[in-house]
C-alpha positions as a LaTeX table, in Angstrom:
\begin{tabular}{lrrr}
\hline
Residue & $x$ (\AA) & $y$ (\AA) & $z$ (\AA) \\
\hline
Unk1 & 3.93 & 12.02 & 25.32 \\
Unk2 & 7.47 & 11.84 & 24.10 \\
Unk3 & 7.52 & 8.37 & 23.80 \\
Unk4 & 4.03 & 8.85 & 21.60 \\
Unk5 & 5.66 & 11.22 & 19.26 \\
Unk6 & 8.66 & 9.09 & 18.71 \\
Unk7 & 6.49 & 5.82 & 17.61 \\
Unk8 & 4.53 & 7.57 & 15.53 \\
Unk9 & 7.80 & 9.29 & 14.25 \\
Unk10 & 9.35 & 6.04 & 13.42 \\
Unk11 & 5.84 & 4.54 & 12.03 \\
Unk12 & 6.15 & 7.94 & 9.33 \\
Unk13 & 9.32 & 7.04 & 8.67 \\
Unk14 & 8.71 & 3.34 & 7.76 \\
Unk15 & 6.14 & 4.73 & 5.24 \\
Unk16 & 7.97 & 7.35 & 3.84 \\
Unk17 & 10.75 & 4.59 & 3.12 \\
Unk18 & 8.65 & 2.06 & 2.46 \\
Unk19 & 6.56 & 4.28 & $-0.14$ \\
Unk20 & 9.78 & 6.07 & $-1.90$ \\
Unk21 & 11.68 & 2.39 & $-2.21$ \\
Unk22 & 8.64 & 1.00 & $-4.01$ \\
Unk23 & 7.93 & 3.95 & $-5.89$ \\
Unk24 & 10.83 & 2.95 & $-8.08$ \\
Unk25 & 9.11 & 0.13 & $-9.20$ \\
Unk26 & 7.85 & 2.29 & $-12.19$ \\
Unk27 & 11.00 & 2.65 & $-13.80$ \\
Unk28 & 11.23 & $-1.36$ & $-13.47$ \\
Unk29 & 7.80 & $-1.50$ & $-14.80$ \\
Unk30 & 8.65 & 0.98 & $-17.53$ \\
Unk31 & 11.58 & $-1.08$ & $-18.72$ \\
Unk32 & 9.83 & $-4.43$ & $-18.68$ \\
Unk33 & 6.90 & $-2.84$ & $-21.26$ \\
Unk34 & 9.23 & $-0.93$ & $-23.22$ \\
Unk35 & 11.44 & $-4.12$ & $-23.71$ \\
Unk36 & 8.49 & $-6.03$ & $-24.67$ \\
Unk37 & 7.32 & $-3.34$ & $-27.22$ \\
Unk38 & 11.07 & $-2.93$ & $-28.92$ \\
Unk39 & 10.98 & $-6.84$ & $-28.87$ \\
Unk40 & 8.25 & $-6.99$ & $-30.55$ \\
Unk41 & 7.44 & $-4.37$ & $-32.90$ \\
Unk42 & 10.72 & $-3.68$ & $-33.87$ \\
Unk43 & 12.33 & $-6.95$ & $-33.74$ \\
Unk44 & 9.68 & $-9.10$ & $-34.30$ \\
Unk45 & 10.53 & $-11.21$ & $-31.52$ \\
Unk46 & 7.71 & $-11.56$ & $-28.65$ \\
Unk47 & 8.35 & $-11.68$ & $-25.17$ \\
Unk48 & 5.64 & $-13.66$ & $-23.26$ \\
Unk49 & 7.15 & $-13.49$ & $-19.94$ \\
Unk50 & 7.13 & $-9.44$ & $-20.17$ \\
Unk51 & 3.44 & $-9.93$ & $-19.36$ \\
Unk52 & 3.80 & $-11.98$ & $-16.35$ \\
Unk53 & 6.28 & $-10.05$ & $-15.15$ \\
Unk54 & 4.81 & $-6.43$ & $-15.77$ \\
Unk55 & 1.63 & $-7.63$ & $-13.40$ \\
Unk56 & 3.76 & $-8.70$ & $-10.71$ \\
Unk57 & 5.97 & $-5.29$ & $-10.28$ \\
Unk58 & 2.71 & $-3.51$ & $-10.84$ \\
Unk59 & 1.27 & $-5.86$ & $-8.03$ \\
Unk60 & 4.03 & $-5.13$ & $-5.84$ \\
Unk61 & 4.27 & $-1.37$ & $-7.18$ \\
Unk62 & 0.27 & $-0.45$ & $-6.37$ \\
Unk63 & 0.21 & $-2.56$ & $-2.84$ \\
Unk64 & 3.09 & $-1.09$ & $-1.39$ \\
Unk65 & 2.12 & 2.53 & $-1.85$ \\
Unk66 & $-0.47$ & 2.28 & 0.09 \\
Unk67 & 0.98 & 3.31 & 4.17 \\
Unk68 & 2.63 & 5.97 & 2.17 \\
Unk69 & $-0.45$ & 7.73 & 0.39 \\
Unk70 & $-1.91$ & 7.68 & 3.78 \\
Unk71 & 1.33 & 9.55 & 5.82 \\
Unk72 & $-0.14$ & 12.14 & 3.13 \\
Unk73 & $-3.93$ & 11.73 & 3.16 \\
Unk74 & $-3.55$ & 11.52 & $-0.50$ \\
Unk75 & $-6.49$ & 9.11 & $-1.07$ \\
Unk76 & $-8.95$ & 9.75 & $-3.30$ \\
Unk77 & $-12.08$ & 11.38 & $-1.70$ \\
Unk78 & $-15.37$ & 12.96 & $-2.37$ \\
Unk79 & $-15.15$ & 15.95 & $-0.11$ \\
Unk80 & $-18.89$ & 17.62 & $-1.42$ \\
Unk81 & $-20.03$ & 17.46 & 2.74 \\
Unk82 & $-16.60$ & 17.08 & 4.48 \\
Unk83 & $-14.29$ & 19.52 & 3.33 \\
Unk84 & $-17.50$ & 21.99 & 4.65 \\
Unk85 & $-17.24$ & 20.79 & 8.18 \\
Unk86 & $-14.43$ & 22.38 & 10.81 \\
Unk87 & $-11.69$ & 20.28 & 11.36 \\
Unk88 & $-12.82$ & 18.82 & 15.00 \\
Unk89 & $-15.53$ & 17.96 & 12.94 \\
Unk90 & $-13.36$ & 16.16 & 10.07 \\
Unk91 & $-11.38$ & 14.82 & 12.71 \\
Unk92 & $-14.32$ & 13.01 & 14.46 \\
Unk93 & $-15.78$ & 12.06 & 11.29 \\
Unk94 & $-12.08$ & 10.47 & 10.50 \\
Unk95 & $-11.99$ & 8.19 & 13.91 \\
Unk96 & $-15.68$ & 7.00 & 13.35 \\
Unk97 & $-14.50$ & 5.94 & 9.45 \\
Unk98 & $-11.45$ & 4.61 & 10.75 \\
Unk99 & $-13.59$ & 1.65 & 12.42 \\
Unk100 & $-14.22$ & 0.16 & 8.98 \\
Unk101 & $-11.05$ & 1.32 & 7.83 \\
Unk102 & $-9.44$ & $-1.33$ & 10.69 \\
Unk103 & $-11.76$ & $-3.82$ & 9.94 \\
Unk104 & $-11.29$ & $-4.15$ & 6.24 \\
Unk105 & $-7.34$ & $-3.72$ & 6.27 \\
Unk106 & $-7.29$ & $-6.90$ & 8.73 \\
Unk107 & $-9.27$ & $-8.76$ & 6.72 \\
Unk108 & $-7.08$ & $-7.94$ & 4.02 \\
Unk109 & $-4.15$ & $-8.70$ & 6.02 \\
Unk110 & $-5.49$ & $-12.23$ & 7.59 \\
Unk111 & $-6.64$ & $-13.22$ & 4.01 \\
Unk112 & $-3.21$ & $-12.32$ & 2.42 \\
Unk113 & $-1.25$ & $-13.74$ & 4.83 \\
Unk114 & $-3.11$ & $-17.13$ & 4.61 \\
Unk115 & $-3.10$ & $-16.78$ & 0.65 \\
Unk116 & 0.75 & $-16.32$ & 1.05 \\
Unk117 & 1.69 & $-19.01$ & 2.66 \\
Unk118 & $-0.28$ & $-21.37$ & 1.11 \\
Unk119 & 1.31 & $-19.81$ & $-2.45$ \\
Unk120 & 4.50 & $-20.30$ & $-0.57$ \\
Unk121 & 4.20 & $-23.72$ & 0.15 \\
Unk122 & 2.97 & $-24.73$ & $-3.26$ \\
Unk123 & 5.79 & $-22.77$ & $-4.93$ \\
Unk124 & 3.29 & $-21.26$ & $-6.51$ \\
Unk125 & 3.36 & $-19.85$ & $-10.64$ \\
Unk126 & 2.27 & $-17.51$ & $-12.88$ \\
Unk127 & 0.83 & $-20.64$ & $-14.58$ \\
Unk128 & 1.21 & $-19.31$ & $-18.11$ \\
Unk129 & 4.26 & $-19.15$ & $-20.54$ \\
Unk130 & 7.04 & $-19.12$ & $-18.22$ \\
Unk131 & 6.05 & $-20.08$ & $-14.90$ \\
Unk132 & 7.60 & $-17.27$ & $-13.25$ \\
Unk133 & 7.29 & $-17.62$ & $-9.29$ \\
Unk134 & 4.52 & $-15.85$ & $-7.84$ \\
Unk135 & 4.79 & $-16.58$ & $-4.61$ \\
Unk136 & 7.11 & $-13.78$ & $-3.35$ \\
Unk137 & 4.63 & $-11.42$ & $-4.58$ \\
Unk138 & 2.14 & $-12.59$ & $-2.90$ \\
Unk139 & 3.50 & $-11.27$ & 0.59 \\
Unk140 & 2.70 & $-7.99$ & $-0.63$ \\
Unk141 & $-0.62$ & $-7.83$ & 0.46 \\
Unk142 & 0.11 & $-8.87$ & 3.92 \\
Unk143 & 3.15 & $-7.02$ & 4.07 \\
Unk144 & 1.75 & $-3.57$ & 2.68 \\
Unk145 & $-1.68$ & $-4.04$ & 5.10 \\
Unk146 & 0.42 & $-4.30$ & 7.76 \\
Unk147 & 1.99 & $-0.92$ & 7.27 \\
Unk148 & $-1.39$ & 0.70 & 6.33 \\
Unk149 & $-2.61$ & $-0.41$ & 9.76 \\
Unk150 & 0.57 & 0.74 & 11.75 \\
Unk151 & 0.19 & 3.85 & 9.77 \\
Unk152 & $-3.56$ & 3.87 & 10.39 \\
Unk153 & $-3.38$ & 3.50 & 14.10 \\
Unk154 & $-0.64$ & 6.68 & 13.66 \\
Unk155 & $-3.25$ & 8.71 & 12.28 \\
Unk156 & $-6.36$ & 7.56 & 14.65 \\
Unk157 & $-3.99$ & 8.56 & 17.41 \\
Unk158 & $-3.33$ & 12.26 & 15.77 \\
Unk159 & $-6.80$ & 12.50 & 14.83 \\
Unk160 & $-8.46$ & 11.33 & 18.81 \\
Unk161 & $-5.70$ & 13.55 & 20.05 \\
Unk162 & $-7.18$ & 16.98 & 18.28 \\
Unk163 & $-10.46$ & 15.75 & 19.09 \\
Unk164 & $-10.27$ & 15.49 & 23.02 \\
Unk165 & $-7.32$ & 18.20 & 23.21 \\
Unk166 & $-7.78$ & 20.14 & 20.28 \\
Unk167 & $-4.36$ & 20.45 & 18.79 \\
Unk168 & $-2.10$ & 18.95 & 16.69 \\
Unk169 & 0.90 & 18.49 & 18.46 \\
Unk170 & 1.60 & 14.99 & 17.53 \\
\hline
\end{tabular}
């Protein structure tokens, strides 16, 4: 059980880290759009690449967050029914939703990895103005999946473990 408690330790804390490095994206993101609108309103001098570059730190910036929101369970939910039922309840409800939830993250993780390296071996572009390398950014999706699934699996584990023992002491 101590062993348990310290993977699922470690998979928390490569969320937490994971979530708070990416998280300062934004001010990146920020800069790149303010530039663009100085640049171009008050200097009168466009910036094409801003564009190209604003989607792929918002790419990276929106993927990545995703292991993170779930250490919190701060997903976006309709809880009309479930917030009504006990928590055994939620918790069962939880590992029965968690079977799609596994199956659609690896798809998403398969698919992005394959989409990755193919990107990666065609060097691939932004294809517009200033062919800024895309390609890097694509390993975000695989990446970030990956970590949603470790952190998941974290949660399935917490949630079967209230179910059959009925505590939360991992």
């Amino acid at each position: 059980m101590k062993t348990l408690r310290h993977i699922l330790s470690v998979i928390d804390s490569i969320s937490k880290f994971s979530g708070t490095m990416f998280a300062f994206l934004v001010y990146l993101l920020t800069g790149v759009v303010v530039y663009q609108v100085i640049g171009r309103f008050v200097f009168h001098i466009p910036t094409a690449y801003c564009f190209e570059l604003a989607q792929i730190v918002f790419m990276g910036y929106f993927i990545m967050g995703g292991a993170y929101t779930l250490l919190y369970n701060s997903h976006v939910r309709v809880d009309l029914v479930f917030s009504r039922l006990s928590e055994k309840k939620q918790a069962t409800l939880e590992l029965i939703a968690a079977c799609a939830f596994f199956f659609f993250v690896g798809i998403l993780a398969w698919r992005g990895a394959q989409a990755a390296w193919i990107s990666t071996m065609r060097l691939q572009t932004t294809g517009m103005t200033y062919e800024l390398p895309i390609w890097p950014a694509r390993w975000a999706l695989p990446v970030a999946s990956v970590l949603l699934i470790l952190q998941g699996a974290a949660k399935f584990i917490r949630d079967l473990h209230f179910v059959v023992r009925g505590e939360r002491s991992i």
